[in-house]
Residue, then its C-alpha position, 0 to 999 in steps of 0.5 A: x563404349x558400345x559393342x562396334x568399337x570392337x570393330x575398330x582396328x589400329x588403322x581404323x583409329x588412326x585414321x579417325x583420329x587424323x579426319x577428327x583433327x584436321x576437321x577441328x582444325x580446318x571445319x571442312x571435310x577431310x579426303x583421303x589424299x589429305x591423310x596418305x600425305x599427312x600421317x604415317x601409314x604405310x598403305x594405298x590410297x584406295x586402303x585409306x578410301x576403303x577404311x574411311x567408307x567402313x568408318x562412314x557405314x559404322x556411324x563414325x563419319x559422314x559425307x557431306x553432300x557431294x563431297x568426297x571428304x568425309x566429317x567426323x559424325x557424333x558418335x566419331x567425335x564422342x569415340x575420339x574424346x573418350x578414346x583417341x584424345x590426346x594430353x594437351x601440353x599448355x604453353x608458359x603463357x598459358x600456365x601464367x594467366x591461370x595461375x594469375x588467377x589464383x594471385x588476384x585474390x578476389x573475394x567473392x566466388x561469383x566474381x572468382x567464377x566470372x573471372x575464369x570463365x572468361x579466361x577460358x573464353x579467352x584462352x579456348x576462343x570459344x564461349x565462356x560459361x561461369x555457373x552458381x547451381x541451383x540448390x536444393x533445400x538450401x539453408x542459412x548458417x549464419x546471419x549478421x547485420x550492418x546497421x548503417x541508419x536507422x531505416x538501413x542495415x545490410x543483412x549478411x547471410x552465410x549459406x550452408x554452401x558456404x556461399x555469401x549474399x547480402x541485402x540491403x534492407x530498408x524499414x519503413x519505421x526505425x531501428x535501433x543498433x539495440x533492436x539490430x543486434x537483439x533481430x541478428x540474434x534471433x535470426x541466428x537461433x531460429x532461422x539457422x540451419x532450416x529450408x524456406x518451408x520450414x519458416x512457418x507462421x508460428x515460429x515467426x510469432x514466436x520470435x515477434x514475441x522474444x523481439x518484443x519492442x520493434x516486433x514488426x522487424x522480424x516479418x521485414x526482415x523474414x521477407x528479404x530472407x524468403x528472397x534471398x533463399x529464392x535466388x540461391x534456389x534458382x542459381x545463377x549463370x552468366x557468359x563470355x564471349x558470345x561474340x567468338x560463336x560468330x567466327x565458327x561457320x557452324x553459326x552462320x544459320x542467323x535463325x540457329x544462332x539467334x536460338x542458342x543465343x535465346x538459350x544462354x539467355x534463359x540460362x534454365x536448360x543449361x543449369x538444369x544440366x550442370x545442377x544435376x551434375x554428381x562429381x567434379x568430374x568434367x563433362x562432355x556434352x557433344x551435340x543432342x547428348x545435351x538433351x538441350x534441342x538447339x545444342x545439336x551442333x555444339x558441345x558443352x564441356x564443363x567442370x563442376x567446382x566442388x567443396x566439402x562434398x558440395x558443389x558450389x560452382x562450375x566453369x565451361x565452355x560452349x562451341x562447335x561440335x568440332x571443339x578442341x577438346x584436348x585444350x579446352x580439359x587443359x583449361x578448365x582443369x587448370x582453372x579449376x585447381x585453382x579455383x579449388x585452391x583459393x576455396x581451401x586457404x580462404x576460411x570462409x569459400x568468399x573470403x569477405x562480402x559485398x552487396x552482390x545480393x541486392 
C-alpha cells in the first residue's frame, strides 16, 4: 500500500467500501443519499459529501461529468480488493458444479482446463479464459508410438511438464511394427530430456546410423517433434463466453470492444502475463495494471495451476473494472482445488491421450 492509505480512516473505508459495492452492483455513480440510507453511520449527510470529496482528492473516487455520484476510480478499486474485500460465501449449487468438475474425469488438462474456465464464465457471468503457458526449454520425457499401417503411426509424447501431445505421422515410404519399435527406442535414449536446440545435425546422424534400415524415418520423425515442441513453446489460450461482455455498458464503444475482442484473438499479450506468473497465487489485473493498453477498463483475474513446482496451466476470468471480485477468488480457488486434485490422483497430469496434438 502505498503511504496515503494512511490518510484512510475507519469511516473513509466504509464508505469506499459501500460506493464500490453498489457501482459493482449497479455501474452507475453513487450519492451520498444512497449510503446515508444504506449503511450504518451515524453521521450527516453533508459528513458523507465531505468524506467522499476527500476521497475523490486522494485519488479513490471519481466524478463522473456533471454528476453528483461519484465511481470508485483505479487506485479505489485496487485498495478495495487488497483491503476491503469480503469472503464470498458460494451457494449449495455452486459447490456442486465445481465439485462436478472433479467427478467427470476428463483425460486430458486441456479439456480439464477448458471445461472450468467455462464454468467460471458460467458461474461469474463474465468471460472465461483457460491458458497452457508458454514454456521456456521445454523437453520430451518420454516418447511412445502406435503403428496403425504401414505410412501411419500416432507418435505420443510426454513432456517434462507432464503435459501429453500427440501426432499423426504419415511416411512417404513404409515402416514396419519392427522399424516402429527400434525409432521409438531411439527416440527415448537420444532425444529425451533436451531443448529443441540441442537436437543437432550429428546427433540426427547418429541415430540414422543405430536406425540402419529405414534411416530415413529418424529426419521424418525429428521433423514432427521440432513441431510439436514449437507449439508447447508458444502455449495456448482459449475463451468462453465472449458474448457475456456485451451485457456490461463498459462495452458499449463498438470500436473498444472490437479491439479487446482482437486481443482474445491474438492471445500473445494476455499469455505473456500469465506465462510470467511466479506462484500459484491469484492474480488481479485492474485496468492499465495489465500493461495490455486495450485492458484499461477491464480487469483480469487469473489462477495459475501449478504441479511438482511447475506451472502447467491457469484459469480466470476477463470483465469490467467494477467485477466481483469476491465471487470471482471464490470460483476460481474453488476450481482450481479441484483441478489440483485431479493432477495428484492421476499418475500421469492427462491421465490417457488423444490426437489433441494434430
Amino acid at each position: 500500500m502505498s503511504s496515503e492509505n494512511r490518510g484512510l480512516t475507519e469511516r473513509k473505508k466504509q464508505i469506499l467500501k459501500a460506493i464500490v459495492d453498489a457501482h459493482i452492483e449497479g455501474g452507475g455513480p453513487v450519492g451520498s443519499k444512497y449510503i446515508l440510507q444504506n449503511q450504518q453511520l451515524k453521521c450527516s449527510s453533508a459528513t458523507i459529501r465531505n468524506e467522499m470529496a476527500e476521497l475523490e482528492e486522494m485519488g479513490y473516487l471519481e466524478q463522473p461529468h456533471a454528476s453528483a455520484g461519484r465511481v470508485p476510480s483505479e487506485l479505489g478499486l485496487r485498495f478495495y480488493v487488497d483491503t476491503l474485500l469480503e469472503h464470498y460465501a458460494m451457494t449449495t449449487h455452486e459447490i456442486a458444479q465445481i465439485n462436478n468438475l472433479l467427478r467427470a474425469k476428463m483425460g486430458e488438462l486441456d479439456q480439464i482446463l477448458k471445461a472450468a474456465s467455462n464454468l467460471a464464465s458460467n458461474l461469474t457471468n463474465y468471460t472465461g479464459i483457460a491458458i497452457k503457458p508458454r514454456v521456456s526449454s521445454v523437453s520430451i520425457a518420454k516418447y511412445e508410438t502406435i503403428y496403425l499401417e504401414p505410412t501411419h503411426y500416432i507418435l505420443v509424447a510426454v513432456t517434462s511438464s507432464g503435459a501429453v501431445k500427440s501426432k499423426h505421422v504419415r511416411t512417404e515410404g513404409e515402416i514396419t511394427e519392427e522399424e516402429l519399435a527400434r525409432l521409438s527406442g531411439l527416440l527415448n535414449s537420444y532425444l529425451t530430456g533436451i531443448p529443441a536446440e540441442q537436437i543437432t545435425l550429428p546427433l540426427l546422424m547418429e541415430m540414422e546410423t543405430r536406425m540402419g534400415e529405414g534411416a530415413w524415418q529418424v529426419g521424418v520423425a525429428v521433423k514432427v517433434i521440432y513441431a510439436l515442441l514449437r507449439e508447447l513453446d508458444e502455449g495456448e489460450m482459449s475463451v468462453s463466453g465472449i458474448n457475456r461482455l456485451l451485457q456490461y455498458p463498459e462495452y458499449s464503444d463498438v470500436g473498444h470492444l472490437q479491439e479487446l475482442l482482437g486481443t482474445l484473438e491474438k492471445k500473445e499479450d494476455i499469455l505473456d502475463l500469465v506465462s510470467r506468473s511466479q506462484n500459484d497465487d491469484i492474480s488481479i489485473m485492474i485496468g492499465s495494471e495489465s500493461q495490455v493498453k486495450v485492458m484499461n477498463n477491464s480487469a483480469l483475474v487469473f489462477k495459475p495451476i501449478v504441479k511438482d513446482g511447475r506451472t502447467v496451466g491457469a484459469i480466470g476470468v476477463i470483465g469490467p473494472r467494477r467485477m466481483d471480485y469476491a465471487k470471482v477468488l471464490a470460483t476460481l480457488e474453488g476450481l482450481s482445488g479441484n483441478i489440483t486434485n485431479m493432477l495428484e490422483t492421476d499418475k500421469q497430469l492427462n491421465g490417457g491421450r488423444s490426437d489433441g496434438g494434430n
